[in-house]
mmJSON file of the N, C-alpha and C atoms, coordinates in Angstrom:
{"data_MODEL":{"atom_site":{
"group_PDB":["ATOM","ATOM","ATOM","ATOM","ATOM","ATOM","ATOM","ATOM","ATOM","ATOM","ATOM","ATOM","ATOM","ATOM","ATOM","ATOM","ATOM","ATOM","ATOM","ATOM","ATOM","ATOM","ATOM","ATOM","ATOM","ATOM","ATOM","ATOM","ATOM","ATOM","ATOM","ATOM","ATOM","ATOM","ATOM","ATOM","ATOM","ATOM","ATOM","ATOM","ATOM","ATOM","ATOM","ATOM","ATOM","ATOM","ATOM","ATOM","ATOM","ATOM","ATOM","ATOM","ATOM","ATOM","ATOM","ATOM","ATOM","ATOM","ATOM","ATOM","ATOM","ATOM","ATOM","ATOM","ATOM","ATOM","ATOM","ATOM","ATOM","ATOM","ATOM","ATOM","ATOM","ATOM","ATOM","ATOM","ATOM","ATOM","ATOM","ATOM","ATOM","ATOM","ATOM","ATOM","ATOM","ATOM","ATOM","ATOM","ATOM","ATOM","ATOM","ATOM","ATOM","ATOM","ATOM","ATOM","ATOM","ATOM","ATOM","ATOM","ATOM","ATOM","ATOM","ATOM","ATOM","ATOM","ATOM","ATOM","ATOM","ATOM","ATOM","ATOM","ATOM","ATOM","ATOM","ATOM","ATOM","ATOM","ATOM","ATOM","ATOM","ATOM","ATOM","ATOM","ATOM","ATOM","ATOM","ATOM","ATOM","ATOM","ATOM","ATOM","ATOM","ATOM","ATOM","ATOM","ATOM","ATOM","ATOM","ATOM","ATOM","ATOM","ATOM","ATOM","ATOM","ATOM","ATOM","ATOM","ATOM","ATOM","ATOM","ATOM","ATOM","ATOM","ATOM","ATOM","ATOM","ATOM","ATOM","ATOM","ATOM","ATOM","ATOM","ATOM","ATOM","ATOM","ATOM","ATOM","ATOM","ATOM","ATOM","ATOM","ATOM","ATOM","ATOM","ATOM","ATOM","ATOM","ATOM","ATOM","ATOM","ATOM","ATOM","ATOM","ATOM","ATOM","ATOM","ATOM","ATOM","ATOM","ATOM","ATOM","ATOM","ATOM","ATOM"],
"id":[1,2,3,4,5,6,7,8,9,10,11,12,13,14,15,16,17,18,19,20,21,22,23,24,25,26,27,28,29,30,31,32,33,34,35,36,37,38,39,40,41,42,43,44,45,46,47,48,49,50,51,52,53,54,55,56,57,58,59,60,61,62,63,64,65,66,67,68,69,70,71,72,73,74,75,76,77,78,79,80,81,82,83,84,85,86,87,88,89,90,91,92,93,94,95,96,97,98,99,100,101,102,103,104,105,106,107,108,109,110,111,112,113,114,115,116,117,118,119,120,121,122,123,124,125,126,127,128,129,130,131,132,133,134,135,136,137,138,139,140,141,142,143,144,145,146,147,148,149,150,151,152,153,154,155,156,157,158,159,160,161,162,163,164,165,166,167,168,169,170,171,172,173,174,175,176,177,178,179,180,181,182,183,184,185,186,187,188,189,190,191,192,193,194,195],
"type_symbol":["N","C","C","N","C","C","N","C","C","N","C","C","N","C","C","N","C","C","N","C","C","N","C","C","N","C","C","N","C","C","N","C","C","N","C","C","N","C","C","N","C","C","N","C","C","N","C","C","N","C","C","N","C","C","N","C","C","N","C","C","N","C","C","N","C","C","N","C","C","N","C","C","N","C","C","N","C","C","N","C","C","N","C","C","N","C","C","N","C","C","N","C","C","N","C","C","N","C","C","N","C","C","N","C","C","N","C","C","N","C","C","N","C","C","N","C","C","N","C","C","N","C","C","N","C","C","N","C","C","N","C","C","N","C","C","N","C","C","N","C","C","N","C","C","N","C","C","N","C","C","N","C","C","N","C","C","N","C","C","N","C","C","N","C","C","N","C","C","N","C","C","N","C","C","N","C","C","N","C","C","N","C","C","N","C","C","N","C","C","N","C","C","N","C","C"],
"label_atom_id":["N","CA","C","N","CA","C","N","CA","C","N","CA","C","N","CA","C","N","CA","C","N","CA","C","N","CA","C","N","CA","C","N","CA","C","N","CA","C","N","CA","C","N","CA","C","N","CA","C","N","CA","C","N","CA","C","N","CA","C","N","CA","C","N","CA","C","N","CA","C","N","CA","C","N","CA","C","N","CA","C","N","CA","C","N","CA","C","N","CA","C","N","CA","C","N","CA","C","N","CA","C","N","CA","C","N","CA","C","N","CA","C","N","CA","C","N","CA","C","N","CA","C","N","CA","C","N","CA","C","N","CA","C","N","CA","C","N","CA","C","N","CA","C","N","CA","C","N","CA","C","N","CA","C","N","CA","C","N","CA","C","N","CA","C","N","CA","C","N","CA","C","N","CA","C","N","CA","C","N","CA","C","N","CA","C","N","CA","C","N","CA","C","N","CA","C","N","CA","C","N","CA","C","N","CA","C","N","CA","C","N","CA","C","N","CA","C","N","CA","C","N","CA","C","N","CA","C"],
"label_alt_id":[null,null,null,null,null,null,null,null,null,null,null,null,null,null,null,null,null,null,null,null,null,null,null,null,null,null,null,null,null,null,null,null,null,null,null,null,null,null,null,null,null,null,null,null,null,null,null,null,null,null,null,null,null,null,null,null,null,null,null,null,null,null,null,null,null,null,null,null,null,null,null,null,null,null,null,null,null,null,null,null,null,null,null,null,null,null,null,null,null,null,null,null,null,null,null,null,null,null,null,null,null,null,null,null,null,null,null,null,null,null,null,null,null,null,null,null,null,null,null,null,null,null,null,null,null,null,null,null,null,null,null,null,null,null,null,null,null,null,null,null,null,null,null,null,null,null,null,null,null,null,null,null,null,null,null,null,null,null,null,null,null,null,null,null,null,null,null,null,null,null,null,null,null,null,null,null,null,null,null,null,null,null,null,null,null,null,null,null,null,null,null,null,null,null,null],
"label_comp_id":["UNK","UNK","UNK","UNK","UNK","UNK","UNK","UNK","UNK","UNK","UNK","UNK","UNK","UNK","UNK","UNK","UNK","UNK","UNK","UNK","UNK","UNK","UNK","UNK","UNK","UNK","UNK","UNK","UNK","UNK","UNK","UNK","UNK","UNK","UNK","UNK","UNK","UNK","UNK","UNK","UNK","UNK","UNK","UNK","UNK","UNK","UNK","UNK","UNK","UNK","UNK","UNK","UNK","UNK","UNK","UNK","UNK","UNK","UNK","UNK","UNK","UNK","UNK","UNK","UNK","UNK","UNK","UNK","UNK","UNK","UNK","UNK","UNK","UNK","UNK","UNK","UNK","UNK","UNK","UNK","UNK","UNK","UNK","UNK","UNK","UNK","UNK","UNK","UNK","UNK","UNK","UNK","UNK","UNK","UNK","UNK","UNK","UNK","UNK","UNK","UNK","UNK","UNK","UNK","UNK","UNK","UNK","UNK","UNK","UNK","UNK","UNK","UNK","UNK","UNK","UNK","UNK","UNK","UNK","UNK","UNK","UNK","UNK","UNK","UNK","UNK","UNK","UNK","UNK","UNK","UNK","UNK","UNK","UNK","UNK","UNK","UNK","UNK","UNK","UNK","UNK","UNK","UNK","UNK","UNK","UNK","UNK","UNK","UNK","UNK","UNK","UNK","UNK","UNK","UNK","UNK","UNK","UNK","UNK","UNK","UNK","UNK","UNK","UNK","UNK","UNK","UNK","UNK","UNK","UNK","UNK","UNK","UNK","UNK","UNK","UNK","UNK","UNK","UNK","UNK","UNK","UNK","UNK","UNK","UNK","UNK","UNK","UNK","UNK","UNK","UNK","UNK","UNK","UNK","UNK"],
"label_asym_id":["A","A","A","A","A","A","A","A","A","A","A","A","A","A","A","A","A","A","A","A","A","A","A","A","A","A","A","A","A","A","A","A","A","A","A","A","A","A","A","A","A","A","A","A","A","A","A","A","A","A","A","A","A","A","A","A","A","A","A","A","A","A","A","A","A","A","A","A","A","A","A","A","A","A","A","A","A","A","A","A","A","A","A","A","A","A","A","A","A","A","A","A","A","A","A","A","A","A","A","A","A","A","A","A","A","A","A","A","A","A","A","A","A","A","A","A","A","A","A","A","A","A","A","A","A","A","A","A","A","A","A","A","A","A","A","A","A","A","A","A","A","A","A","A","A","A","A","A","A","A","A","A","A","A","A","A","A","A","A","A","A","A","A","A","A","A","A","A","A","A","A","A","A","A","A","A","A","A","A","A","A","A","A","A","A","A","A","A","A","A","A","A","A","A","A"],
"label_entity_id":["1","1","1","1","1","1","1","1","1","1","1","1","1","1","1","1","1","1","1","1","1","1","1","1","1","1","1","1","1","1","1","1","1","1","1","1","1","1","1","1","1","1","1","1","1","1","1","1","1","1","1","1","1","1","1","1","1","1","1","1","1","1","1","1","1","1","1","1","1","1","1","1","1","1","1","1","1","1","1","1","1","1","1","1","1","1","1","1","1","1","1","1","1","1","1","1","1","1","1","1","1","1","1","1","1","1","1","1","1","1","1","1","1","1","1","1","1","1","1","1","1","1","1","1","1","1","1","1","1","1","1","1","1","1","1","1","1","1","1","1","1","1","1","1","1","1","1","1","1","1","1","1","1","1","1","1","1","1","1","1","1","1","1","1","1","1","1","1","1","1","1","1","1","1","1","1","1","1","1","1","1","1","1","1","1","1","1","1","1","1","1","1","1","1","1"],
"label_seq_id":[1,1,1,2,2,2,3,3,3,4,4,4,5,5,5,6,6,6,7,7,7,8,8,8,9,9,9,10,10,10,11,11,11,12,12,12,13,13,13,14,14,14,15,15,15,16,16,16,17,17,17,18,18,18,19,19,19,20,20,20,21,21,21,22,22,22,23,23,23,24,24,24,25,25,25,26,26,26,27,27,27,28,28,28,29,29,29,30,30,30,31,31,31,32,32,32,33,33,33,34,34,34,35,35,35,36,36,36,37,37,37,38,38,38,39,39,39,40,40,40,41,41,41,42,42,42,43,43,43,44,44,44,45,45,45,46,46,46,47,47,47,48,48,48,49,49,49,50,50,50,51,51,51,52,52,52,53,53,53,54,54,54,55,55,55,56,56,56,57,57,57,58,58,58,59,59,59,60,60,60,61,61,61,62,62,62,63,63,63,64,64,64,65,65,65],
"pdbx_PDB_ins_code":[null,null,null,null,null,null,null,null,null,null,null,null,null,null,null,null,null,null,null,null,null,null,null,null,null,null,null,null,null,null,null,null,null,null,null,null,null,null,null,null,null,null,null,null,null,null,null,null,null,null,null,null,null,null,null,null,null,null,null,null,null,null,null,null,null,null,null,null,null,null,null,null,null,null,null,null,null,null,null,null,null,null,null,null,null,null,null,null,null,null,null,null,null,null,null,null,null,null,null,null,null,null,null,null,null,null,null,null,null,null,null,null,null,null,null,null,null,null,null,null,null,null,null,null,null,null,null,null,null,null,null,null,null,null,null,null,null,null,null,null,null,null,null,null,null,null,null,null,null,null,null,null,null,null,null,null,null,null,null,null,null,null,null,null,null,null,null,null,null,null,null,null,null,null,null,null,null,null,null,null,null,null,null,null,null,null,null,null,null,null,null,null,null,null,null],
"Cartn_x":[107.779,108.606,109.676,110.926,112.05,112.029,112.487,112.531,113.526,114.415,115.106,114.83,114.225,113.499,114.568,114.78,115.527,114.621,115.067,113.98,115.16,115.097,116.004,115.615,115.535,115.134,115.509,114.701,115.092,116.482,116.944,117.948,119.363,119.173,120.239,119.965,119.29,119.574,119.151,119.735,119.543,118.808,117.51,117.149,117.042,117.655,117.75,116.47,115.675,114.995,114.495,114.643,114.523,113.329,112.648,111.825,111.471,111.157,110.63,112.238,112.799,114.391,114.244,114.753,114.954,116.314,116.684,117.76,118.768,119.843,121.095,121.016,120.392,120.139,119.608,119.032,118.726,120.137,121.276,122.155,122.849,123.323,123.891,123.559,122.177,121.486,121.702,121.64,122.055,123.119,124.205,125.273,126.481,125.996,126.414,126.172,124.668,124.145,124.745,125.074,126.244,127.591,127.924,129.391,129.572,128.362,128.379,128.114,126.876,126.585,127.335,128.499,128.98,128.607,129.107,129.233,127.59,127.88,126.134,126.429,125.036,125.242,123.976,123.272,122.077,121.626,121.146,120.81,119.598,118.505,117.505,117.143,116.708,116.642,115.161,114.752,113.373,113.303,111.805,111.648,112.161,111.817,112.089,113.523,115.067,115.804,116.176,115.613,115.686,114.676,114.257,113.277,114.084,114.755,115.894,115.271,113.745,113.461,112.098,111.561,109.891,109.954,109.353,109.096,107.722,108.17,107.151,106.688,105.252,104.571,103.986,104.266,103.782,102.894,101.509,100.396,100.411,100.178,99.432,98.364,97.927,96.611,96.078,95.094,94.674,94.19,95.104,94.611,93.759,93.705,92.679,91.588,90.14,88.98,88.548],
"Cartn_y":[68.909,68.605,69.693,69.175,70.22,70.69,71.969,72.435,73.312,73.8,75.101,75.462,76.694,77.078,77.915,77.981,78.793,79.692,81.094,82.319,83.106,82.699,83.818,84.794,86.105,87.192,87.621,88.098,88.711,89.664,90.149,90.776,89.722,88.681,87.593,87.397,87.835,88.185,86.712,85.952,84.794,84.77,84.452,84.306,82.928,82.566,81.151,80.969,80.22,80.182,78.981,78.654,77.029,77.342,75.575,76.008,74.398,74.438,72.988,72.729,73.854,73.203,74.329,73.511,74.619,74.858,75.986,76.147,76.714,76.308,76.783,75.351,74.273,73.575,73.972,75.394,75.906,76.566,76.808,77.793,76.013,75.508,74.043,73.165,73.426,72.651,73.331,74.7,75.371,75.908,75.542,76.152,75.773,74.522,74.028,75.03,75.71,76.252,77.238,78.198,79.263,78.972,77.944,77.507,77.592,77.659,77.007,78.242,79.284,80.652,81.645,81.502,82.79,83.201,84.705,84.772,85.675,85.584,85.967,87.534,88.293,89.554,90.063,89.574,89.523,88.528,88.075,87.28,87.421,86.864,87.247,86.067,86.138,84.753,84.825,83.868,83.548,83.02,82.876,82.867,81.424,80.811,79.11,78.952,79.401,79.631,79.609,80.624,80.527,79.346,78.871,77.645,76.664,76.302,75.284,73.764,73.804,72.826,72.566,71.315,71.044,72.419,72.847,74.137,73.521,72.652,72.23,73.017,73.085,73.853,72.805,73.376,72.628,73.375,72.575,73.042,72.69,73.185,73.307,72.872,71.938,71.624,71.852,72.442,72.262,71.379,70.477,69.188,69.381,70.46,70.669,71.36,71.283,71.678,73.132],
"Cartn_z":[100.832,99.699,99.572,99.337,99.457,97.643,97.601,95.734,95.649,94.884,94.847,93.103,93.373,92.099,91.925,90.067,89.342,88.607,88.796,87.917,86.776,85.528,84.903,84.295,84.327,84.235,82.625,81.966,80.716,80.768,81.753,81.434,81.825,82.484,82.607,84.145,85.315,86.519,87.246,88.021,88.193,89.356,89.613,91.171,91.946,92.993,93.756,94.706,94.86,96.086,96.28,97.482,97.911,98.86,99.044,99.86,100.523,101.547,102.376,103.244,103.039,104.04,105.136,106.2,107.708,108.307,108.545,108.967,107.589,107.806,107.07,106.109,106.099,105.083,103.576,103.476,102.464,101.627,102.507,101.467,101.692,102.383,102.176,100.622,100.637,99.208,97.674,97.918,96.987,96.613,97.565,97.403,96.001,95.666,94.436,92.952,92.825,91.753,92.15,92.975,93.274,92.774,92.885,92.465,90.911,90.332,88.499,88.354,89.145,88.623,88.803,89.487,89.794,90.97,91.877,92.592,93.027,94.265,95.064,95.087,94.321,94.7,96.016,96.356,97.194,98.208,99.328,99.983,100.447,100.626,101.205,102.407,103.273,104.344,104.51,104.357,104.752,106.52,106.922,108.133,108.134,107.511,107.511,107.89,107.385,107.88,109.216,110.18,111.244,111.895,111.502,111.787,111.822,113.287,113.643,113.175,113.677,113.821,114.32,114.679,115.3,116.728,116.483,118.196,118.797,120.282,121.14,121.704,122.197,122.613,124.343,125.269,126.208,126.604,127.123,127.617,129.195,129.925,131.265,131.53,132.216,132.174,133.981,134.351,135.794,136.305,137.048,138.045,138.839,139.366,140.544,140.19,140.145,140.007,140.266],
"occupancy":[1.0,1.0,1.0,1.0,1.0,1.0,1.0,1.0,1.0,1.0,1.0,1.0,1.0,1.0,1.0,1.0,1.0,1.0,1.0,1.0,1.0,1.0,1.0,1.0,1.0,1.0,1.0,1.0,1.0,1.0,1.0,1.0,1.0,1.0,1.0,1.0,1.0,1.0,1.0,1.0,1.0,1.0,1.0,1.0,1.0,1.0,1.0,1.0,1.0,1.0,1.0,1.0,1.0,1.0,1.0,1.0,1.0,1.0,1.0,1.0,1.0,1.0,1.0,1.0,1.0,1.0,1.0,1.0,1.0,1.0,1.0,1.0,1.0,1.0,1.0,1.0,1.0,1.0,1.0,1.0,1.0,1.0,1.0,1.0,1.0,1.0,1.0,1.0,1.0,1.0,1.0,1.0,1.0,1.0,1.0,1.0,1.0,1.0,1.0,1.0,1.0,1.0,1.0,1.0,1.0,1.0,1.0,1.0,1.0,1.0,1.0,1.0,1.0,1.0,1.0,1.0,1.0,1.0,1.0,1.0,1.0,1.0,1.0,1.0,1.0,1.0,1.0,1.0,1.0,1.0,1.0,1.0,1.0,1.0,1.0,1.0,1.0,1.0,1.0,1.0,1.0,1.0,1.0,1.0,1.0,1.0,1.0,1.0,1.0,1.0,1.0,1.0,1.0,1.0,1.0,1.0,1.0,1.0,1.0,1.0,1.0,1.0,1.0,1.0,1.0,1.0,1.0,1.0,1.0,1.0,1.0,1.0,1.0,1.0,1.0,1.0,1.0,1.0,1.0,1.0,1.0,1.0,1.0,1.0,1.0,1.0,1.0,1.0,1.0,1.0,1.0,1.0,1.0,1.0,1.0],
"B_iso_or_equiv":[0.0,0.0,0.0,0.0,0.0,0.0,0.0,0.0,0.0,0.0,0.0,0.0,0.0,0.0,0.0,0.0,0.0,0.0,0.0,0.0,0.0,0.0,0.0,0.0,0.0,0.0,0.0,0.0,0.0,0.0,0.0,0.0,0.0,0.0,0.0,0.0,0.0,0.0,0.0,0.0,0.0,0.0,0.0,0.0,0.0,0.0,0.0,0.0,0.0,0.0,0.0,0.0,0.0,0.0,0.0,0.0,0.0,0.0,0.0,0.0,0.0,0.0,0.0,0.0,0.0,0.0,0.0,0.0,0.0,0.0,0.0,0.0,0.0,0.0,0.0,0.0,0.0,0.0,0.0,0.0,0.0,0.0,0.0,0.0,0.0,0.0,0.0,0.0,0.0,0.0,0.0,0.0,0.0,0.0,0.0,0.0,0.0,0.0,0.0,0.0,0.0,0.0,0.0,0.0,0.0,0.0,0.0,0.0,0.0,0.0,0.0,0.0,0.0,0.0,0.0,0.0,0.0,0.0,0.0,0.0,0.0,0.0,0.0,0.0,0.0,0.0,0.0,0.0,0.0,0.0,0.0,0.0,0.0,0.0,0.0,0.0,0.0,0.0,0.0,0.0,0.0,0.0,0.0,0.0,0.0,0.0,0.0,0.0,0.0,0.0,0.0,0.0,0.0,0.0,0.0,0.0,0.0,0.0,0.0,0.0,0.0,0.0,0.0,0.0,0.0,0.0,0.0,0.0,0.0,0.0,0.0,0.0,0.0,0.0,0.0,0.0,0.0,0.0,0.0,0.0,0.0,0.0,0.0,0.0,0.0,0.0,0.0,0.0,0.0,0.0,0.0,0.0,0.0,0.0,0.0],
"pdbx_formal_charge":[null,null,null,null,null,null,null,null,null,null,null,null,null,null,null,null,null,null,null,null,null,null,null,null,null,null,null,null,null,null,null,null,null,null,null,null,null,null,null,null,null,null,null,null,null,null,null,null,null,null,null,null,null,null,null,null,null,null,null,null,null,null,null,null,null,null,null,null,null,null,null,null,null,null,null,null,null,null,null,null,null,null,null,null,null,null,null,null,null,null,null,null,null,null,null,null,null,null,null,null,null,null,null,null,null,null,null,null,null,null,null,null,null,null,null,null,null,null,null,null,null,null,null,null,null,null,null,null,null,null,null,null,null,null,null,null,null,null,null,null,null,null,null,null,null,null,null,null,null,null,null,null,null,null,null,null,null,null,null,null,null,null,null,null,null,null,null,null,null,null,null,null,null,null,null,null,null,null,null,null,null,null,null,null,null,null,null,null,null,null,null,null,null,null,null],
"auth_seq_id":[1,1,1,2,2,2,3,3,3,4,4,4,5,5,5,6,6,6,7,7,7,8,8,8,9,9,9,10,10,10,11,11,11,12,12,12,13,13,13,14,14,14,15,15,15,16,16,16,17,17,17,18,18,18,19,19,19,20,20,20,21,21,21,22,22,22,23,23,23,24,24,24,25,25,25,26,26,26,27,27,27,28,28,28,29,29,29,30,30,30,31,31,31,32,32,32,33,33,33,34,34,34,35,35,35,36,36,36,37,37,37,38,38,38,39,39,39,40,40,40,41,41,41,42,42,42,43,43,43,44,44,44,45,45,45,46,46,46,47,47,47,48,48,48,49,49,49,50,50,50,51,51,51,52,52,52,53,53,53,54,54,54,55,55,55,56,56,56,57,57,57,58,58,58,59,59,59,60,60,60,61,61,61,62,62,62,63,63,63,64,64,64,65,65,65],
"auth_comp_id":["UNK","UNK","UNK","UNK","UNK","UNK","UNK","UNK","UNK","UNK","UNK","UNK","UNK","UNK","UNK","UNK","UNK","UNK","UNK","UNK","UNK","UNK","UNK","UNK","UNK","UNK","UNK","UNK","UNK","UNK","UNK","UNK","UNK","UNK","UNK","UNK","UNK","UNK","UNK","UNK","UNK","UNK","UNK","UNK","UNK","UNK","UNK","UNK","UNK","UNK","UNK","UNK","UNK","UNK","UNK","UNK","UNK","UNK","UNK","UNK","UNK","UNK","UNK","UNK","UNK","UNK","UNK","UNK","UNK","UNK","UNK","UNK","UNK","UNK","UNK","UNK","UNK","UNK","UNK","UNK","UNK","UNK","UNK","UNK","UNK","UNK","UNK","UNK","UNK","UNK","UNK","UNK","UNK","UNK","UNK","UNK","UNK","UNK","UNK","UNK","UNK","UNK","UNK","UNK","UNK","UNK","UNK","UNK","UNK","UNK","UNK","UNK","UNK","UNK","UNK","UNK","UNK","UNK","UNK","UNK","UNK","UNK","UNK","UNK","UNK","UNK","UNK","UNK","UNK","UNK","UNK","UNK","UNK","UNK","UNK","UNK","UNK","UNK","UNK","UNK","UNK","UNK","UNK","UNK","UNK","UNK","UNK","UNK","UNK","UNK","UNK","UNK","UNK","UNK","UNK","UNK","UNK","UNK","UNK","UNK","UNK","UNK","UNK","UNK","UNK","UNK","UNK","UNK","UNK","UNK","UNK","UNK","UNK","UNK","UNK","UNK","UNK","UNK","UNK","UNK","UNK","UNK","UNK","UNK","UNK","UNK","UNK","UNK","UNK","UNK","UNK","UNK","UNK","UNK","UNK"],
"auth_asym_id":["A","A","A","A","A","A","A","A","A","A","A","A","A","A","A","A","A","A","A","A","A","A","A","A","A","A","A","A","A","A","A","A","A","A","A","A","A","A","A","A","A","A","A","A","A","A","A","A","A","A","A","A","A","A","A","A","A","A","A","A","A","A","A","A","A","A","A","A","A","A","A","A","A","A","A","A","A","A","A","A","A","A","A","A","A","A","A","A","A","A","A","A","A","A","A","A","A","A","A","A","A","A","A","A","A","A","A","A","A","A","A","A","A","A","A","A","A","A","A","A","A","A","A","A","A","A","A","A","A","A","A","A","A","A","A","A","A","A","A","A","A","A","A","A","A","A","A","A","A","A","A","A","A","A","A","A","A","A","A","A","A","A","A","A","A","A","A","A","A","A","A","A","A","A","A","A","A","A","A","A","A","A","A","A","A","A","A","A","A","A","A","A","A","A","A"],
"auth_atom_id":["N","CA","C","N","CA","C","N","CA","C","N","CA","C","N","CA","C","N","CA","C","N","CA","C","N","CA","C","N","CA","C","N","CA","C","N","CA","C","N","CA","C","N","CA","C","N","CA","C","N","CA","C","N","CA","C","N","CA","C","N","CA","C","N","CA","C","N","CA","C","N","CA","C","N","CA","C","N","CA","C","N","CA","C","N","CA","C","N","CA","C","N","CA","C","N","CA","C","N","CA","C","N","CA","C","N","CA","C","N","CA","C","N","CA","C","N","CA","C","N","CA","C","N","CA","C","N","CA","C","N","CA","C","N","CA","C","N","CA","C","N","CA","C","N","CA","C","N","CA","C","N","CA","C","N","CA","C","N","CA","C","N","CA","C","N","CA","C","N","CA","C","N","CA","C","N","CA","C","N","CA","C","N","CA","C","N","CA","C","N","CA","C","N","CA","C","N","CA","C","N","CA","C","N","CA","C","N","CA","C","N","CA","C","N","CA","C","N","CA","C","N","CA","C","N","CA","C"],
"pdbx_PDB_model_num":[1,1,1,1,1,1,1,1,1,1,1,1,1,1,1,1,1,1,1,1,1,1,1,1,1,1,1,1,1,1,1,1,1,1,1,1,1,1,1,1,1,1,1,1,1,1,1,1,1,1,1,1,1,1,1,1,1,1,1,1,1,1,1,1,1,1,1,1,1,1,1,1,1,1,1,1,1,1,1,1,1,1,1,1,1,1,1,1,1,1,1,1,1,1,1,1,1,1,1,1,1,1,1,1,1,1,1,1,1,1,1,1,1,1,1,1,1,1,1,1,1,1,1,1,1,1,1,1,1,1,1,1,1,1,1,1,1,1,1,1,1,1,1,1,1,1,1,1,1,1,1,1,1,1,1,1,1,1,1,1,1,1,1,1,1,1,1,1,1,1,1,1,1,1,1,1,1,1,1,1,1,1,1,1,1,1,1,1,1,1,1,1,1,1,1]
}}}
């Protein structure tokens, strides 16, 4: 399930964080609530980010006995 959670901090400090998106689809989705909040003072990238996509894993199997 894709989400982009909003945290507002008692002193006003806005925190963005999305989650269930891979790749650069995460600042793509949020980039709207940046546009209304003002400008970005921080970035943080999660591993998911670099997570292009499904990563196949091929196995080897021994044909011969």
């Amino acid at each position: 399930m894709k989400e982009i959670l909003i945290d507002i901090t008692d002193d006003g400090e806005i925190k963005i964080e999305t989650r269930g998106f891979r790749g650069k689809a995460c600042i793509e989705e949020s980039q709207f609530l940046k546009t209304l909040l003002g400008s970005e003072v921080f970035r943080q990238l999660t591993p998911a980010y670099y997570n292009r996509g499904k990563t196949e894993v091929k196995k080897h199997l021994p044909l011969c006995g």
